[in-house]
N, C-alpha and C positions, 0 to 999 in steps of 0.2 A: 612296609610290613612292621608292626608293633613286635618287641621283643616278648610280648604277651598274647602273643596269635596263637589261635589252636593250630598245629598243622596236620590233624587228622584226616582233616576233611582236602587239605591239596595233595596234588597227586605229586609223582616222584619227579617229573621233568619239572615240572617249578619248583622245586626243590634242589634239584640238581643246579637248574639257572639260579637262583641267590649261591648256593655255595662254590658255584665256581669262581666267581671273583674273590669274593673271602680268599677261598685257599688261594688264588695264585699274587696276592699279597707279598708284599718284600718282607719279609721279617729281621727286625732287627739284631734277635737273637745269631740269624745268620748270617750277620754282616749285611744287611739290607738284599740278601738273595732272595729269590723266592723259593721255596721249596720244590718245586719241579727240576731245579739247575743242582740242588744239592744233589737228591735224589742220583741224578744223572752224574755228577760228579765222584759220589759214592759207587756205583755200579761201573764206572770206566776203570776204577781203582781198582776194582777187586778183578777185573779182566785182564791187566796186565803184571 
């Protein structure tokens, strides 16, 4: 899919399917983590 694609016209689960790999990406910002582990690593913190 062209970074110039209307996405009016697709519906929400193809939409969903391209950005789930997007987001669970390692980000460098986080030390190569993916934001799902920080997420998770934030919320264990504030539990104990």
């Amino acid at each position: 899919m062209s970074v110039f694609t209307d996405l009016s016209h697709c519906i929400q689960n193809d939409l969903d399917d391209i950005a789930q790999p997007l987001n669970a990406r390692p980000r460098k910002r986080f030390d190569f983590k993916i934001p799902q582990d920080i997420m998770r690593e934030i919320l264990t913190e504030n539990i104990k």
